[in-house]
C-alpha positions as CSV (number, residue, x, y, z in Angstrom):
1,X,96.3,188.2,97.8
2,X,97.5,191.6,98.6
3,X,98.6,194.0,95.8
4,X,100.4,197.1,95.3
5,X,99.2,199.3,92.1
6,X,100.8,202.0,90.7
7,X,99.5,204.0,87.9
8,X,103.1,204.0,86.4
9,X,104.4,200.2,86.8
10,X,101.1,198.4,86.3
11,X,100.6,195.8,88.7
12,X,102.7,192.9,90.2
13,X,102.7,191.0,93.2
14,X,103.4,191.1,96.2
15,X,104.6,194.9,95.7
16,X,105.4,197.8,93.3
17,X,107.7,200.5,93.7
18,X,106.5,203.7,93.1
19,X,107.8,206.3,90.6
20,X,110.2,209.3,92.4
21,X,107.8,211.8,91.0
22,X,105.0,210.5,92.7
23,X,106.6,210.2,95.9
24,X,107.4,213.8,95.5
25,X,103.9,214.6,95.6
26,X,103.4,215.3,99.0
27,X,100.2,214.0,100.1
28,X,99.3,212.7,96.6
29,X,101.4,209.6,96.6
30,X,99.9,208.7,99.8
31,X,98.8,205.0,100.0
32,X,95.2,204.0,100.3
33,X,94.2,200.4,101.6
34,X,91.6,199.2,99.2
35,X,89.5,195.0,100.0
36,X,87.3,193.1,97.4
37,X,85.4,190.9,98.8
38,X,84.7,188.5,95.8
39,X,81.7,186.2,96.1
40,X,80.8,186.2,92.0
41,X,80.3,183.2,90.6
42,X,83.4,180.6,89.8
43,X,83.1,181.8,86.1
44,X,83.6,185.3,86.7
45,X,85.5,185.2,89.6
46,X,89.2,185.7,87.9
47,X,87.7,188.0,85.1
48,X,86.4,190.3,88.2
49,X,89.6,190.5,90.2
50,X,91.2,191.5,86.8
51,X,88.1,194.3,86.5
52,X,88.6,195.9,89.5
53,X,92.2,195.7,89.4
54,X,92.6,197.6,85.8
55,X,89.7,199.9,87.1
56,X,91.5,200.7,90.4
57,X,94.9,201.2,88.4
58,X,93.3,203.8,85.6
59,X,91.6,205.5,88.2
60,X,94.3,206.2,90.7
61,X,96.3,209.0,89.6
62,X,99.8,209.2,91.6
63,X,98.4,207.3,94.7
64,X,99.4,204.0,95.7
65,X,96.6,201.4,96.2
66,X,97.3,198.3,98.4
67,X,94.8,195.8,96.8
68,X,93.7,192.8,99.0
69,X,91.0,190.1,97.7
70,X,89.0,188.3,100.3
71,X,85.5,186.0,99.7
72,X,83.0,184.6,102.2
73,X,84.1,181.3,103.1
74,X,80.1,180.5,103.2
75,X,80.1,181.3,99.2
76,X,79.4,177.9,97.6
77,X,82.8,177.3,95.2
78,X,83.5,174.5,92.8
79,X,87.0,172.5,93.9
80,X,89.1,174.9,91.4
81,X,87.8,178.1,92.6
82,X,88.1,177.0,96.3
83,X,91.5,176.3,95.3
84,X,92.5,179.7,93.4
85,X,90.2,181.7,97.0
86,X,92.0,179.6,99.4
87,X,95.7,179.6,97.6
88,X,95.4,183.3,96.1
89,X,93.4,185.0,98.7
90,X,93.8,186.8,102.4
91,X,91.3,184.9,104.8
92,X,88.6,186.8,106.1
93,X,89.6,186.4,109.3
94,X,92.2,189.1,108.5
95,X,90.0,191.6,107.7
96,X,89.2,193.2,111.0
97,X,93.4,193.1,111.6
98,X,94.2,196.6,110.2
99,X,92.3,199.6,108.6
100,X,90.7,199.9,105.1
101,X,90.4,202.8,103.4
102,X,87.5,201.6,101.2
103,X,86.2,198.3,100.5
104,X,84.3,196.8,98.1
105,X,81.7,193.7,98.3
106,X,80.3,192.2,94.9
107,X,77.3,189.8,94.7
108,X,76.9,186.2,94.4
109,X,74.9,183.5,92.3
110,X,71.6,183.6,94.7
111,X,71.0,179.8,95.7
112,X,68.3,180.3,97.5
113,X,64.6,181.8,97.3
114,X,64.8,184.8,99.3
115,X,68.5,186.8,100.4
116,X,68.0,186.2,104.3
117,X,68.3,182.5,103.7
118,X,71.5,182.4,101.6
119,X,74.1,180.1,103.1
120,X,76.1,183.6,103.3
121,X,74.0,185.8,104.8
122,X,75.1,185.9,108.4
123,X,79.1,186.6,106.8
124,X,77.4,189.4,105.0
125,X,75.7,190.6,107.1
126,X,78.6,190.8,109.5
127,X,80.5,192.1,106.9
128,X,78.1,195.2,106.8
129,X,78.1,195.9,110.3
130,X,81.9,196.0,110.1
131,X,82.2,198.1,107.7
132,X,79.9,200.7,108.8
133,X,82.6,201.9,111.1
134,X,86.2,200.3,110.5
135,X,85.8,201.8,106.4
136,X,85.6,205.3,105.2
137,X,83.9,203.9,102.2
138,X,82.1,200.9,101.1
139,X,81.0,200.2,98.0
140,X,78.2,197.8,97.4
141,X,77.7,195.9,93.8
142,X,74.4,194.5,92.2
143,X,73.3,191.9,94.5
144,X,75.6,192.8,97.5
145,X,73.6,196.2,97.2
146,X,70.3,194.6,97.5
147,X,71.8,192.0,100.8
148,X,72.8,195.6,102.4
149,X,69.4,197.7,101.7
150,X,67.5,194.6,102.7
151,X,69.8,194.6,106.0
152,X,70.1,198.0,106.9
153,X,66.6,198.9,106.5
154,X,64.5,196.0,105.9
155,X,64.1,196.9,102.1
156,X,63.0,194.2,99.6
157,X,63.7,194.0,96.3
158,X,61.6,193.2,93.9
159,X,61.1,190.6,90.7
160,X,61.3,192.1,87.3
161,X,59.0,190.9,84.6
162,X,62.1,190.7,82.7
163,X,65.9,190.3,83.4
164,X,67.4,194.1,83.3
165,X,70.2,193.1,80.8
166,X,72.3,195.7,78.5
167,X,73.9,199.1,78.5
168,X,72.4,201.9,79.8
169,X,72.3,205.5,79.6
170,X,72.5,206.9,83.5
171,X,71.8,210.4,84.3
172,X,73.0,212.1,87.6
173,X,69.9,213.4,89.4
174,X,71.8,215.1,92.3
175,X,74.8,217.1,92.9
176,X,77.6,214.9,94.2
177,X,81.3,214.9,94.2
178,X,81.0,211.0,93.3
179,X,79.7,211.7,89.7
180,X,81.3,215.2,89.2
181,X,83.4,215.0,85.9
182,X,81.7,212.0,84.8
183,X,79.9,211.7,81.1
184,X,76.4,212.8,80.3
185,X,75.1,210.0,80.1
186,X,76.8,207.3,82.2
187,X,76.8,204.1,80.0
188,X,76.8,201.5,82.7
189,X,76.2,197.6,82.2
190,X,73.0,196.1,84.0
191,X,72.6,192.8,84.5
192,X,69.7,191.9,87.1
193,X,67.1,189.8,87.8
194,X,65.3,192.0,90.7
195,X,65.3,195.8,91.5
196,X,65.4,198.2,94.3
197,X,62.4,200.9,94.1
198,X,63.4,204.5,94.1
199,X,60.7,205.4,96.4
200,X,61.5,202.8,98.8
201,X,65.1,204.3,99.2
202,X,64.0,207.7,99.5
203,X,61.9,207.0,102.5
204,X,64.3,205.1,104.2
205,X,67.0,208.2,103.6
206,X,69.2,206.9,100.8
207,X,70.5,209.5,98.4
208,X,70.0,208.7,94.5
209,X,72.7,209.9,92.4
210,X,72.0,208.5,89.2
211,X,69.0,206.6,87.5
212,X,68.0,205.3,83.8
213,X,64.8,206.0,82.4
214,X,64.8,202.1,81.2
215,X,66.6,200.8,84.4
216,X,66.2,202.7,87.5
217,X,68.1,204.0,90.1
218,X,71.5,203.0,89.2
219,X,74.0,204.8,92.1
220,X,72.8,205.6,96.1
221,X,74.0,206.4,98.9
222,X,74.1,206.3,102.5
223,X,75.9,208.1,105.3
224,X,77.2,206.1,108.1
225,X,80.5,206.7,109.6
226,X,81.4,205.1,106.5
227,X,80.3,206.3,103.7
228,X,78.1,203.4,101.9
229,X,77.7,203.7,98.3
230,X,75.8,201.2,96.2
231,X,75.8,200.2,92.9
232,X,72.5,198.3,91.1
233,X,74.8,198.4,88.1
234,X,77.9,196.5,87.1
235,X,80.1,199.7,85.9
236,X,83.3,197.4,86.2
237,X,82.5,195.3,83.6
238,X,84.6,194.9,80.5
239,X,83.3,195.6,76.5
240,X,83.0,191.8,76.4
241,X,81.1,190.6,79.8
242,X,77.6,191.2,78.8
243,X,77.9,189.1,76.0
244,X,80.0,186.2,77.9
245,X,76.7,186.0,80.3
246,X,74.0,186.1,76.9
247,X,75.9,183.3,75.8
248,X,75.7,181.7,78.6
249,X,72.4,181.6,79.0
250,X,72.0,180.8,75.6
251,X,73.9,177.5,76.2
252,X,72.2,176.7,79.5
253,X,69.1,177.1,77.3
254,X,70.4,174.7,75.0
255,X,71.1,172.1,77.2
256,X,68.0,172.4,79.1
257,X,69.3,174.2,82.4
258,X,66.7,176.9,82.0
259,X,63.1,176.7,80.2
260,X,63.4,180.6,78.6
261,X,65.1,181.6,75.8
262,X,67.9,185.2,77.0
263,X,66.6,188.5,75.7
264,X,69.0,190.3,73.6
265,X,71.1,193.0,76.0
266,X,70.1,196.1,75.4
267,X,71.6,198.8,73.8
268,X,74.8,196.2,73.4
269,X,75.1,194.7,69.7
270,X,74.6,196.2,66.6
271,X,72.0,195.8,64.1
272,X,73.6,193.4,62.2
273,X,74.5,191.1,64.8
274,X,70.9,191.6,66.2
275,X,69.2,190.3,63.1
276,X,71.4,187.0,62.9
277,X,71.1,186.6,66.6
278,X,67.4,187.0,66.1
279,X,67.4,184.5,63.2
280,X,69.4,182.0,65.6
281,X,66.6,182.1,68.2
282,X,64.2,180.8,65.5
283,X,66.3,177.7,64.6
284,X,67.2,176.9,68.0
285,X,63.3,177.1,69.0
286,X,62.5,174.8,66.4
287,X,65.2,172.3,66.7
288,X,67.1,172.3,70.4
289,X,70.4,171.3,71.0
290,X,73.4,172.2,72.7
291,X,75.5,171.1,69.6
292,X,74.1,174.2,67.8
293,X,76.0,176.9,69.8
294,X,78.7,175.9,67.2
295,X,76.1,177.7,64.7
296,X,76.2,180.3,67.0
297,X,77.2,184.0,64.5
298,X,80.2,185.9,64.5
299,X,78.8,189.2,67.3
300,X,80.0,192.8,67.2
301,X,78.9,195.2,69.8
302,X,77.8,198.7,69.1
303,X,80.3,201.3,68.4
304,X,79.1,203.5,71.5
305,X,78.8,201.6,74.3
306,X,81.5,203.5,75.8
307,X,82.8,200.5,77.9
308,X,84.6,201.5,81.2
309,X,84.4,205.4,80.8
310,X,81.7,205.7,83.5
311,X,83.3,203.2,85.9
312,X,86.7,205.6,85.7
313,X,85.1,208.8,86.6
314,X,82.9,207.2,89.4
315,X,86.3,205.6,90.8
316,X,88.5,207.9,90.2
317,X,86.5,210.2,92.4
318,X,86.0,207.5,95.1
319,X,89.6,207.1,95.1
320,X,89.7,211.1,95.5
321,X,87.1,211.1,98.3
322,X,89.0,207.9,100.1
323,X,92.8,209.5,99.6
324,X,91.1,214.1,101.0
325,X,90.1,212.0,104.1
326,X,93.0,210.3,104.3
327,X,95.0,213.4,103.9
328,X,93.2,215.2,106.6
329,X,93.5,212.0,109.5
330,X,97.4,212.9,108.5
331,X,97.5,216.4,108.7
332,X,95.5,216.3,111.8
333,X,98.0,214.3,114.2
């Protein structure tokens, strides 16, 4: 899949044109190259080319993005997804065929105990040896940011007594042209079973930008000849995913797939919605079934969850950092 976005048009495929006045820009309507390489699970894996697509088109200004979406062909996929990858998607392959300007590499569904022994790790971790130097930014989400740590620098992460689940309120910690501009707080979605320790990253030279009180570091970086930035977060996420994954696991519960009821997401419903929800856990304790996700009650979210406002400031001035170097390479020649 490769995609032309324009802040103007929308997005279409294979291309857009751009609008004169961008063009007249000078640098500004320069184009920038941008991969995702897509390993979430089959039933996110449409809803996150969508994210990152609206994401990329809100925070590009006048510049044009060319959008390509890859996967690791070691990703485990269902007969439908390995259709939609292998009819809608560039092949890996092609990758190391022409420059990117930034990439971006979300997590999978962990299959195995430990990340080294994932049936993906050796495409990963190619994948982030690549990237170090044929990128001038990477961006590493959730799980993917744990693979790379764990690679790089032989971190670990480590188990939670609970799942990290909700919105949370993200303050930046140091100066950095990342998070300039962004709100105080940064409402950003977590959703995570395991955590990187600040202290770990800080030895090892990582930068923390922004951390949660409740959740931890959120956004780090590290310097390479890329510039590696990595997310513990999911700031992509739509109003609605949080809620798609509860229910989830409230169905998976239900039918016996896993033995512990889902926490409520933090920070995510309203008070309302939390005492039915609350009520429902009772029932379904008492009396399981997977029938009774029909009794399941109508759910509103909380009014300031501010969904998507961090995710545009932190891309819009990744976008901004990818398209000043790319302005200088031209200048230069």
């Amino acid at each position: 899949m490769s995609i032309l976005i324009d802040r103007d048009q929308g997005i279409s495929s294979p291309a857009l044109v751009p609008a004169e006045g961008d063009l007249a820009r000078d640098h500004a309507g320069a184009e920038l190259t941008i991969g995702l390489i897509n390993n979430m699970p089959d039933t996110a894996l449409k809803a996150t080319e969508r994210q990152f697509m609206k994401l990329l088109q809100a925070a590009a200004g006048p510049r044009r993005i060319r959008f390509h979406c890859f996967s690791l062909p070691s990703v485990r996929r269902s007969p439908e997804a390995k259709w939609h990858v292998e009819s809608e998607y560039s092949d890996l392959s092609d990758l190391k065929h022409q420059k990117f300007d930034g990439l971006i590499v979300t997590g999978a569904e962990p299959v195995a105990p430990e990340l080294d022994q994932e049936p993906y790790w050796r495409d990963l971790t190619d994948l982030i040896d690549w990237a170090k130097t044929n990128t001038r930014s990477t961006i590493w989400s959730c799980l993917a940011a744990h693979a790379a740590v764990l690679h790089l620098d032989g971190i670990e992460r480590r188990r939670l007594p609970a799942k990290c689940h909700g919105i949370f309120d993200c303050e930046a910690v140091t100066d950095d042209s990342l998070t300039r501009g962004a709100p105080a707080p940064l409402k950003v979605s977590h959703s995570r079973l395991n955590e990187i320790v600040e202290s770990d990253l800080v030895t090892a030279g990582y930068q923390v930008l922004t951390r949660s009180a409740l959740a931890g570091v959120d956004v780090f970086t590290r310097q390479y000849a890329s510039r590696f930035v990595f997310f513990q977060g999911h700031p992509e996420y739509d109003a609605l995913s949080l809620q798609r994954e509860y229910l989830r696991d409230i169905g998976r519960y239900l039918a016996r797939e896993r033995d512990i009821y889902p926490h409520l997401p933090v920070s995510y419903f309203d008070a309302a919605t939390e005492e039915k929800l609350a009520r429902f856990e009772k029932q379904v304790r008492h009396q399981r079934h997977p029938a009774l996700s029909n009794e399941l009650p109508a759910l509103n979210l909380r009014a300031d969850i501010a969904a998507g406002s961090a995710a545009a400031a932190l891309f819009r001035n990744w976008l901004q950092y990818l398209g000043a170097d790319a302005d200088t390479s031209v200048l230069a020649r």
